[in-house]
Structures are given as structure tokens and as C-alpha cells.
TISEZA-208956 format. One record per residue: x, y, z of N, C-alpha, C in turn. Coordinates in steps of 0.2 Angstrom, whole numbers, plus 5000, padded with zeros to 4 digits. Example, Ala and Ser with C-alpha at 12.3 -4.5 7.8 and 13.67 -1.06 7.14 Angstrom:
% residues 2
506649725039506249785039506649845039/506449895035506849955036506450005039/
This chain:
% residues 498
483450155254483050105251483350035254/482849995252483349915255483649895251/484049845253484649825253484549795247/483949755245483849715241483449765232/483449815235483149855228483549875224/484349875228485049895223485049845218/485049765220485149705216484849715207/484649765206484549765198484949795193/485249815196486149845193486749825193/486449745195487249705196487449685190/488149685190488449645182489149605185/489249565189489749545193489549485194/490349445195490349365197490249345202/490349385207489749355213489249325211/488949285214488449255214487849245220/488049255224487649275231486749285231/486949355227486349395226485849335219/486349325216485949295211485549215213/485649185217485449125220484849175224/484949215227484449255231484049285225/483349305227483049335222482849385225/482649435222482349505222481949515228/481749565230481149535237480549595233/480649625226480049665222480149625216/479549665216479149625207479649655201/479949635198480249665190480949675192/481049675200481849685200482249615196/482949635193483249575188483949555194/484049495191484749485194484949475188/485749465188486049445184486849465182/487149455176487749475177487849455168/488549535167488549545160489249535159/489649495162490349485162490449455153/491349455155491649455149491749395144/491849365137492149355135492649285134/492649245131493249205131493549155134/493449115137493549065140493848995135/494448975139494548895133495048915127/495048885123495548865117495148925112/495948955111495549005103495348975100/494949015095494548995090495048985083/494748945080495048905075495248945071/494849015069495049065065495349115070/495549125075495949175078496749155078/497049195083497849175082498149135083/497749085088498149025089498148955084/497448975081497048915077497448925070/497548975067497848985061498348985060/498548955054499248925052499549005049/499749055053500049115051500649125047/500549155042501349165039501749185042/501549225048502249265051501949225058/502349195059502149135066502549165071/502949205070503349255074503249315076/502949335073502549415072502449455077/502549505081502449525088502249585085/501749635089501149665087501649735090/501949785087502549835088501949875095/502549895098502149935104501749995102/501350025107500850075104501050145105/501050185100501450245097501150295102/501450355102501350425108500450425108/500250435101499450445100499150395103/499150325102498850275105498950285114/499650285116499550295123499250355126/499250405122498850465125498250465125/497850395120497350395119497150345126/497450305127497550275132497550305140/497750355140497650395147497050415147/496850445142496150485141495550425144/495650375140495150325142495150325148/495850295152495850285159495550315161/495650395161495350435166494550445164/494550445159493750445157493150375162/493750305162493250275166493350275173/493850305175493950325181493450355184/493450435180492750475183492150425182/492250395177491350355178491250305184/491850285185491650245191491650265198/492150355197491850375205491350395204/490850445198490250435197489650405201/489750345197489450295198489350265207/489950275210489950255215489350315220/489450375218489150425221488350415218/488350395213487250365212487250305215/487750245216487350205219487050195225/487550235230487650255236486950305239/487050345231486450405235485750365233/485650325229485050285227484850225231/485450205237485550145240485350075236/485550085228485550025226486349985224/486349955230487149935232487049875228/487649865224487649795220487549745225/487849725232487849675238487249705244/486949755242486449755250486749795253/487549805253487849825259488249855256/488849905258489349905258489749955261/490349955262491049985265491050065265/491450105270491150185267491350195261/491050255263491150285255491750315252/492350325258492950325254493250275251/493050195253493650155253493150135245/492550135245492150105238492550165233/492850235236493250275230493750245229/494150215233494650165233494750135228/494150075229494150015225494050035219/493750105219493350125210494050145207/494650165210495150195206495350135204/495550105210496150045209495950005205/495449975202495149955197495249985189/495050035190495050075184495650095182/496050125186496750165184497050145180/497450065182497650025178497650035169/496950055168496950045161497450125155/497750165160498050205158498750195154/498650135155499450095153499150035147/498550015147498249965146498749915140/498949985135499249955128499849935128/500249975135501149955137501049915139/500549885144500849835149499949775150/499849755144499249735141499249665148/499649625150499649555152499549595161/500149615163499949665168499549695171/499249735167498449775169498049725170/497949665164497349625167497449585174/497949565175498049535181497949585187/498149635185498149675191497049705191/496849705185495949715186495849675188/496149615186495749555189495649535197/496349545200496349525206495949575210/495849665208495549685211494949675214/494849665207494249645203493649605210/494049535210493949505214493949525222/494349575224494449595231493849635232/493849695228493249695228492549685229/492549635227491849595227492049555234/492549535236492649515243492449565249/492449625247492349685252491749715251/491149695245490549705245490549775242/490949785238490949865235490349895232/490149925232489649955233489449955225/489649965217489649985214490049915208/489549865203490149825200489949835192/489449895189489449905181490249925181/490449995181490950005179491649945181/491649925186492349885186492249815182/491549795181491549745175491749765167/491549845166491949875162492549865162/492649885165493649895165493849805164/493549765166493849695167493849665160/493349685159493049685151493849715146/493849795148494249805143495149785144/495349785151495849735148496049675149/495449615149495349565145495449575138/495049615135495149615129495749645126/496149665128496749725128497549655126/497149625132497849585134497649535125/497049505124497049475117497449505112/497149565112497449625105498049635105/498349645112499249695112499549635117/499549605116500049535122500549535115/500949555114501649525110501849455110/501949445116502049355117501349315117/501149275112500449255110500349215117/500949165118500649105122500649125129/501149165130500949225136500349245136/500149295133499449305132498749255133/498949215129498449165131498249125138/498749115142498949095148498649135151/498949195151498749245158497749255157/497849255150496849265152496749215152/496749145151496549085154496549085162/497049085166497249115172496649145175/496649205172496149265174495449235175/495349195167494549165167494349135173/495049075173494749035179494549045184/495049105187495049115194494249145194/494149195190493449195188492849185190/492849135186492549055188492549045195/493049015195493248995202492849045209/493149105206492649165212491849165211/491549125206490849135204490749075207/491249005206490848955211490748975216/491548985222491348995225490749045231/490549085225489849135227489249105226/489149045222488649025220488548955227/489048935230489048885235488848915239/489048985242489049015248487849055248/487949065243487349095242486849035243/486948945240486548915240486348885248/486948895252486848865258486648905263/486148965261485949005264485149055258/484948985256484449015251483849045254/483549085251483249135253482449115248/481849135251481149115248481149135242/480949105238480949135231480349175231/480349225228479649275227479049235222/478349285225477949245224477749255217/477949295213477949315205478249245203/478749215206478949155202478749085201/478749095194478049035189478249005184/479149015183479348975176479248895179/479548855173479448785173480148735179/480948805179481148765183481148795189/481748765193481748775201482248845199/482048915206482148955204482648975207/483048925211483748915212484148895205/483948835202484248835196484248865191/483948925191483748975186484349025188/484249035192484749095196485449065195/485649005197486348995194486448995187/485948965183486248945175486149025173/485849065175485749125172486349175176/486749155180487449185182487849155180/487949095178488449045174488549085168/487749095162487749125155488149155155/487749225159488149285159488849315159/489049285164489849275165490249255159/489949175155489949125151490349175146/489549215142489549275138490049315136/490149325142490549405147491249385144/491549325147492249315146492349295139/492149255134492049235129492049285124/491749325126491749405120492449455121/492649445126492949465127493949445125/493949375127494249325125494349335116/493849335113493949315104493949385103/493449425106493649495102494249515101/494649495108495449525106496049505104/495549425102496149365097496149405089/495249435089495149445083495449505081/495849555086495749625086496749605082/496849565087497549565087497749535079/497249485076497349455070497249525065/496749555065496749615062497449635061/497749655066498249695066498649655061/498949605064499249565061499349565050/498549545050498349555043498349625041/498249675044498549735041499449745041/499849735045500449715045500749685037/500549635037500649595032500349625025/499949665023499449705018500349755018/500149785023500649865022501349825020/501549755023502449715021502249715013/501649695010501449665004501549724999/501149775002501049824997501949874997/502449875002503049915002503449854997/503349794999503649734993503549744987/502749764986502549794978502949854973/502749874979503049974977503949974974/504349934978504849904979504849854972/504649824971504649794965504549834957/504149884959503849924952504349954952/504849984957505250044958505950004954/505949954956506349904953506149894945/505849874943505549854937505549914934/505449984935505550034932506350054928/506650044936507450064934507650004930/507549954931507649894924507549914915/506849944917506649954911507350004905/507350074911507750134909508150104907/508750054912509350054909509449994904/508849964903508849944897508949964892/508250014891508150054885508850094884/509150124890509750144888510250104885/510350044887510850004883510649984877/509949974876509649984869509950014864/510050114867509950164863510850154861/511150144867511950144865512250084862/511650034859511849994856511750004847/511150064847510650074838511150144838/511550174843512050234841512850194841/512950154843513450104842513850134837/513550114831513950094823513750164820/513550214823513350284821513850324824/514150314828514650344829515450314828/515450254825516050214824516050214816/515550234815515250254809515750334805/515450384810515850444808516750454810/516850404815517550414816517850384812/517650344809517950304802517850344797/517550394796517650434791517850474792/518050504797518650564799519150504797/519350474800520150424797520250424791/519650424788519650414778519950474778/519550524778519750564776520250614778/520550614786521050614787521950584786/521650544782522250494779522050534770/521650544769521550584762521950624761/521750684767522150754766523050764768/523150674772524050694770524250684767/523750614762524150614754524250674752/523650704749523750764745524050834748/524150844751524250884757524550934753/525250894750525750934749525650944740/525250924734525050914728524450964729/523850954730523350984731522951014736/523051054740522851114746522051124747/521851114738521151114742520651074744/520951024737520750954739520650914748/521450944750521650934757521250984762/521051034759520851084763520151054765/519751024760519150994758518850944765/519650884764519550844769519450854775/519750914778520050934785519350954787/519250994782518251024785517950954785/517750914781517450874782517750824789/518350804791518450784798518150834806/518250894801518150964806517250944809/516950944803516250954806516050884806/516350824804515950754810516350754814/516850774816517050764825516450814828/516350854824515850904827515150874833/514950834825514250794824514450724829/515150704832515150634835515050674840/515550724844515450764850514850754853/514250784849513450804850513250754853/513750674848513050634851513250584856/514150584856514350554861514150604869/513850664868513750694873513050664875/512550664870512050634872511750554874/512650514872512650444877513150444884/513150524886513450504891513150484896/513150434902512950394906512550344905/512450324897512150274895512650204896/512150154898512750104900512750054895/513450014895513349964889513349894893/512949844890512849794893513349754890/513449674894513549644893513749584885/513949554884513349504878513049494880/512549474874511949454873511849364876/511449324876511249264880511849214875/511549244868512049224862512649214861/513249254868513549274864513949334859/513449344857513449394853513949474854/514149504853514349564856513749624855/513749654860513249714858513349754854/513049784847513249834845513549784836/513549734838513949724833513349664827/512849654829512449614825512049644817/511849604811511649624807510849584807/510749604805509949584801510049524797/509549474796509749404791509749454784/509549494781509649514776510049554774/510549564779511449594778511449674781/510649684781510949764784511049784791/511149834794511149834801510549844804/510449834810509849884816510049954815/510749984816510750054815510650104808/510550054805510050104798509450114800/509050104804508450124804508250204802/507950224802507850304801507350324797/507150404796506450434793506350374789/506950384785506750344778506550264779/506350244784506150184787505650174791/505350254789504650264794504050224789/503950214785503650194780503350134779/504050094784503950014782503450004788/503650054795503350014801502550044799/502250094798501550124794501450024790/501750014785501549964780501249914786/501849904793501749824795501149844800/501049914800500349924806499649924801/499949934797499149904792498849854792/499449804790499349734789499249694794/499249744800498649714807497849724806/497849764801496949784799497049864802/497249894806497249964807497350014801/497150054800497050104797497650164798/498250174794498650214796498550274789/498850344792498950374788499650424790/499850414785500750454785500650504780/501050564784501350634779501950654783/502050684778502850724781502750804777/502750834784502650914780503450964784/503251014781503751064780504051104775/504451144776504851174771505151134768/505351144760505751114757506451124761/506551194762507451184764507251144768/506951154775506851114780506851044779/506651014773506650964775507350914772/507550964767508150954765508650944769/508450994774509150974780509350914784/509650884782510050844784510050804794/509650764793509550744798510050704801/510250714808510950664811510550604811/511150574810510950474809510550444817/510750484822510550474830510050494829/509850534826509250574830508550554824/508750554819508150474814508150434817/508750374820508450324823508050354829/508250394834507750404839507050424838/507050454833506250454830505950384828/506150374823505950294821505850244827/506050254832505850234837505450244841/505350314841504750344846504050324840/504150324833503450284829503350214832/504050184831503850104832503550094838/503750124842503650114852502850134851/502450194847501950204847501750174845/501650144838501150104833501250044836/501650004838501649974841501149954848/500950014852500450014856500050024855/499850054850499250064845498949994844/499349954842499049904841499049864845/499149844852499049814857498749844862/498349874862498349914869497649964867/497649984861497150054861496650024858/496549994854495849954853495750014846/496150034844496050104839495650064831/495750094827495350084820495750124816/496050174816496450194814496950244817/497450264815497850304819498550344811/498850404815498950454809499750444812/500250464807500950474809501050534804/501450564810501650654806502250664805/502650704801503450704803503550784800/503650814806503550874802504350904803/504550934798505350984798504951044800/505651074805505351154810505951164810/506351214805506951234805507351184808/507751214815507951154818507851104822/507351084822506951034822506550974819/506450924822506050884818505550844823/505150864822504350834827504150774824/503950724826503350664824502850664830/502350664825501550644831501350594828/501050544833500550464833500150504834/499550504831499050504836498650434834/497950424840497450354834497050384840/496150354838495750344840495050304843/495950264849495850214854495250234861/494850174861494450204866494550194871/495450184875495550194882495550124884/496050094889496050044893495450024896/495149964895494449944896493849934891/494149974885493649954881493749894878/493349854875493149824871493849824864/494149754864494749804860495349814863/495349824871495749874872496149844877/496849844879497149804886497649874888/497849874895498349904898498949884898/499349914895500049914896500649944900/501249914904501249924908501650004910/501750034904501950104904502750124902/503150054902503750074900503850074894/503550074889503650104882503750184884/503350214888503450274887503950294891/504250254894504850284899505350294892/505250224889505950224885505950284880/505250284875505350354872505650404876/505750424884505950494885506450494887/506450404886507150404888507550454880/507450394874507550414869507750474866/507250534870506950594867507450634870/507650614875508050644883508850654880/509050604877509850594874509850664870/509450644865509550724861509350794864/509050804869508950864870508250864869/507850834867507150854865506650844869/506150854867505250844873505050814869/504450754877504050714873503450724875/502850734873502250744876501750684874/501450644881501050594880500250614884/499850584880499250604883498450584881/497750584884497250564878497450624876/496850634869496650684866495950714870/496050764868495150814868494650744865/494750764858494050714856494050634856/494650614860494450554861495250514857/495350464860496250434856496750464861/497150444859497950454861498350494857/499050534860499350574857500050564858/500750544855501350544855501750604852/502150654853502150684850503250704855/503450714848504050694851504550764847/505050804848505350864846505750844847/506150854842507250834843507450904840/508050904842508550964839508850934833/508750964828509350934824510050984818/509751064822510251094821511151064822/511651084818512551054816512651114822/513351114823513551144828513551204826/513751214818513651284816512851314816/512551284816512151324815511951354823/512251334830512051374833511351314839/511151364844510651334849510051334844/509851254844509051254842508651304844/508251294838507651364839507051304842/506751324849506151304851505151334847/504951274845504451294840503951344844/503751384841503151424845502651394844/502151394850501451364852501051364846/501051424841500551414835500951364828/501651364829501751304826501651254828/501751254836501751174837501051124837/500551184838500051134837499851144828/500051184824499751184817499651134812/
């Protein structure tokens, strides 16, 4: 074929051919170059006032580089390919061209480079580039695929240049010389113009046409190139920062959780306090009772020693159950932990069953709808609940009704207190319509860490959850078997749910 029929497959800086025009009807000249030329863009890396104005883009991991080889060689075969159609078709980018080993030459040496693309971003393109050019100086027979390759480590060097202003240099650099090698093809091809074909009828001269329209293309070429990989590398960036953001969070919640526990811990060892300084002072009573009479009255004395016998029992149990509970500091006040009353003279540590009553009265008087029972066996319920393990109930009510009325959007809600041999259950339920209703807010979930926390010192389980038909379910089991009596008995399934 002639020389001139190849000219419609060009995408190259040369410009020779493009001042020359076609010598057949519909053949195209032109060129599809790269990307980016000039100062970044105001929204890319340079233009933006970055938080991390330091930030270096970490090198590319085994998969990335492997993926990286794959490429290479993939455009490597295309260009020797390539070189083999243009050659057999005789449409040579230049008219002409070198044998056909050294066009396999130039197709590798071009292309190869991109096997590293992502290690050595600043490097490859320097090194595309020059080829790049040499190429074009030796009339290589073939310039789609090496405009590819130029393409993509232009763009490479945007994305993964770690030294920003490095990067920006070296492809400024690159553009110019670019340029530089398209002027001077566009000088050498005018001082040797050639007739313009007779098809040609636009309005300008078709010398001018041929260079603005190899200026564009190039223009385009370098430009898309240039901000795509300002843009790629800002991505990365802004993902960087998302994942710092989001391990910041995670780190924070993780934090804000353990805060919670050992609060509520120090809470719990603050409301068991005076419940256990409580019974040791009644061993003293009564162990200063029984020396008196010791020697007068043996059974009166003998009376005392039991009763020491079984609340040392009762402190054991539940100083076992504040083991690792910590005690804080004073209060902001002042105050000592453990030691404060109520303006009405009684303690925080009375709280108990018998104080279930009051907190039902105060969730009423929000307009909620409460109803209370207490069921069980009479003996059952006669038995003698430890002072620790009432307040911890009383507290798994408060921490629920409490949420009931902030958080569930409910209309009424039920408190249960049932005796179970050695046992004593309480269930909240209400019939909230879930976070998002109308009514309804999200809470951050550490009430219910504290219940288990709560639940946890005694020995017992706490089950949280919606219900089947709709509402929420608290539901809380403590031991409250004496030492004598032996290992709790765990409820069976048909009494737990009855």
C-alpha cells in the first residue's frame, strides 16, 4: 500500500504527517495524545489546602505489583501485535519505516517500562517518554499503542509520585519536551508542504487546520492525563483519611465503652459500699455480744456466733462478687465515695425491691402507663433477699424505665418481679416502636452494658431484645440462694417464660 494510506492510524506528536494531508478521500490525520499540561487544578493536589499536607501515597502492595506486571506484558503483546498489522497492512504511522526487528525494539522498550509503573511512577515516565520521542525520531512504524503506554505513565506518575512536587515537575518536564518535539515536527513538515487534496473545502487554510487540530489533540492527550492522576492520587488520599477517620472512631467507641464499664463498676462498688460495712459491723455487734455473755449464758452466746457465722457467709458472697470492681476516686465535690446520704437523711444504698414501687410511681408521672406485680410462692417470696442483689435489681428496673421513657416512644410498659426458689427474676417489658419511630430516639447502648455489668457480680444472666409482637424485653436472673442452702437452682425454660 502507499506510504500515505497508513496516515489514518496515527495518534502521535509528530506532526510531519499532519501538516501533510492524506492523498485519499476520508483518510484522517490527527493525534490522541495525553492529558495535563500547566499548574494543577485548583481542586487537585496541589490546588487544595490538604489536611495532610505531608501525606505520601504508601507504596503498592504484592497484588497491585503483580497486577502491574500483568498489564505490562498485556500491552507489550499489543504492541508487538500491533506492529505485525501495521507492517502487513503497510499502514505505517510515518510512510516509512526501520525493519521489522528494530520496530520490535522500539515496541518493547516503550512498553516494558510499565511493569514497574507503580514502584518507580517518576522513572517509567521519563523513561516512556524519551523513548517515546526516539521513536518517533526513527520513524517507527507503529504509534497507537506507544501513545498508550505514554498515556499510562503520565498518569501513573500523577496517582503514585510520593514526592508531590517531584511529580509535578517531572510530568511538566515530560509535557514540554512534548511539545517541544510536536513544534519542532510541525516546523519541519511546514517547510516542505505538500498540495492539499482536492476534497478540501472548509473555511480555513488547510495548513492551519492540520496544525490546530495536532496542537488539540496532543493539548487533550496531555491534560487528561495530567488531572486524571492528580485526581486519582487525591482519591487515594481522601480514602486514607476516611479509613484514619473511621479507626479514630472505632478507637474512640472502644474507649467510651471501657469508660462506661468501669464506671458503672465503680458505681456498683459504691451502692454495695455500706452493705457490706453494713454486715461487718453486725458481726462486731454481735461478736462483742457473745463475750459478754459467754460465760452467763451459752446460748444466748451460742445465738450470736451463728449469726456472725452466716453474715461473714453473706459478706464473702459478695465481696467475691466486687472482686475487680474498682473504687474511684472523690467525687468533683469532694466528697468520699461511698459515703454520701440523700437530702432526706437516708442512703443510696437502701435502695431495694421494696423501692421498686417508687420508680413505677415516677414513670407514670411522665404519662406512661406502668403496671407492676410480683409473683411467686409465698415461701419464695419470703425468702430473704441479700441487700446487694435487691439493689442490683432495683437497678436493672431504674436503667430500664428509664429507657422506656427516652428512647422507646412506648405508651405503656409492665415490671414483673417474680421469686423462683433460689432465684429472683424481673422483666421490663413496654410497647416501644423501635428507634425512628415517632416518639422514639437512639440511645447510645451503655445502659445495657451496665445492667450486665450489674447482673455479672452476682452470678446471674441478663437477656435484652425486641419482643415477637412488637416492644422491648429486659429480663434479668440473680441467685439469691445463703451459703447453706447450696448452688442455685437454674429456672427451667417452662418456668422462665411462664
Amino acid at each position: 500500500m502507499r506510504p500515505g494510506h497508513g496516515r489514518r492510524a496515527r495518534c502521535y506528536v509528530d506532526a510531519r504527517a499532519q501538516a501533510s494531508f492524506p492523498a485519499r478521500p476520508g483518510d484522517r490525520v490527527g493525534s490522541r495524545d495525553h492529558p495535563g499540561v500547566g499548574p494543577a487544578s485548583p481542586t487537585g493536589a496541589n490546588g487544595l489546602a490538604a489536611p495532610w499536607p505531608d501525606w505520601r501515597r504508601p507504596p503498592p502492595t504484592r497484588a497491585q505489583q503483580r497486577h502491574d506486571v500483568l498489564l505490562g506484558l498485556g500491552v507489550v503483546t499489543g504492541a508487538v501485535a500491533m506492529t505485525v498489522l501495521v507492517n502487513s497492512m503497510g499502514a505505517l504511522a510515518f510512510g516509512a519505516a526501520p525493519a521489522l526487528a528494530e520496530q520490535f525494539a522500539w515496541a518493547v522498550g516503550i512498553t516494558a517500562p510499565l511493569v514497574v509503573r507503580r514502584r518507580y511512577p517518576l522513572a517509567v515516565v521519563l523513561v516512556v517518554g524519551a523513548v517515546f520521542i526516539a521513536a518517533q525520531v526513527r520513524q517507527n512504524g507503529d504509534n497507537l499503542v506507544p501513545s498508550i503506554a505514554l498515556f499510562l505513565a503520565l498518569y501513573t506518575a500523577g496517582a503514585w509520585g510520593r514526592d508531590r512536587v517531584r511529580a509535578r515537575r517531572v510530568r511538566v518536564l515530560v509535557v514540554v519536551a512534548m511539545f517541544a518535539w510536536l513544534t519542532v515536527s510541525l516546523v519541519r513538515s511546514l517547510v516542505t508542504p505538500t498540495p492539499a487534496p482536492p476534497e478540501a473545502g472548509g473555511p480555513l487554510d488547510p495548513v492551519l487546520s492540520a496544525v490546530l487540530y495536532s496542537v488539540g489533540f496532543n493539548l487533550l492527550f496531555f491534560l487528561s492525563g495530567y488531572f486524571f492522576g492528580d485526581q486519582a492520587w487525591l482519591s487515594a488520599r481522601r480514602r486514607a483519611e476516611l479509613e484514619h477517620a473511621t479507626e479514630r472512631l472505632r478507637r474512640s467507641q472502644e474507649e467510651n465503652t471501657r469508660n462506661a464499664i468501669v464506671a458503672e463498676r465503680v458505681r456498683i462498688a459504691r451502692d454495695l459500699h455500706d452493705i457490706v460495712a453494713h454486715h461487718v459491723s453486725v458481726m462486731g455487734i454481735q461478736a462483742g455480744a457473745a463475750r459478754r455473755v459467754f460465760d452467763t449464758d451459752r446460748d444466748l452466746a451460742r445465738g450470736a456466733i451463728d449469726t456472725v457465722e452466716s453474715t461473714a457467709r453473706t459478706v464473702i458472697e459478695e465481696l467475691r462478687g466486687l472482686l475487680g470492681i474498682l473504687r474511684s476516686e472523690p467525687d468533683e465535690d469532694g466528697e468520699p465515695a461511698g459515703d454520701r446520704t440523700r437530702a432526706d437523711g437516708t442512703h443510696p444504698s437502701s435502695a431495694g425491691l421494696d423501692q421498686i414501687p417508687e420508680l413505677v410511681a415516677s414513670a407514670r408521672a411522665t404519662g406512661l402507663e406502668v403496671h407492676y406485680g410480683v409473683y411467686g410462692d409465698t415461701s419464695d417470696a419470703d425468702r430473704p433477699v441479700p441487700d446487694a442483689v435487691a439493689l442490683s435489681v432495683y437497678r436493672v428496673v431504674q436503667e430500664a424505665l428509664t429507657n422506656i421513657v427516652r428512647h422507646a416512644g412506648a405508651r405503656s410498659a409492665d415490671v414483673r418481679v417474680r421469686h423462683r426458689g433460689r432465684e429472683v427474676e424481673v422483666e421490663v417489658t413496654d410497647d416501644g416502636r423501635g428507634p425512628g419511630a415517632p416518639g422514639s430516639s437512639t440511645g447510645t447502648g451503655l445502659g445495657l452494658l451496665g445492667m450486665r455489668e450489674r447482673v455479672a457480680v452476682h452470678g446471674g444472666t441478663l437477656e435484652t431484645g425486641p419482643r415477637r409482637g412488637g416492644g422491648y424485653r429486659v429480663r434479668a436472673s440473680l441467685p439469691v440462694a445463703t451459703p447453706q442452702d447450696g448452688p442455685a437452682r437454674t429456672a427451667t425454660p417452662e418456668e422462665d417464660h411462664g
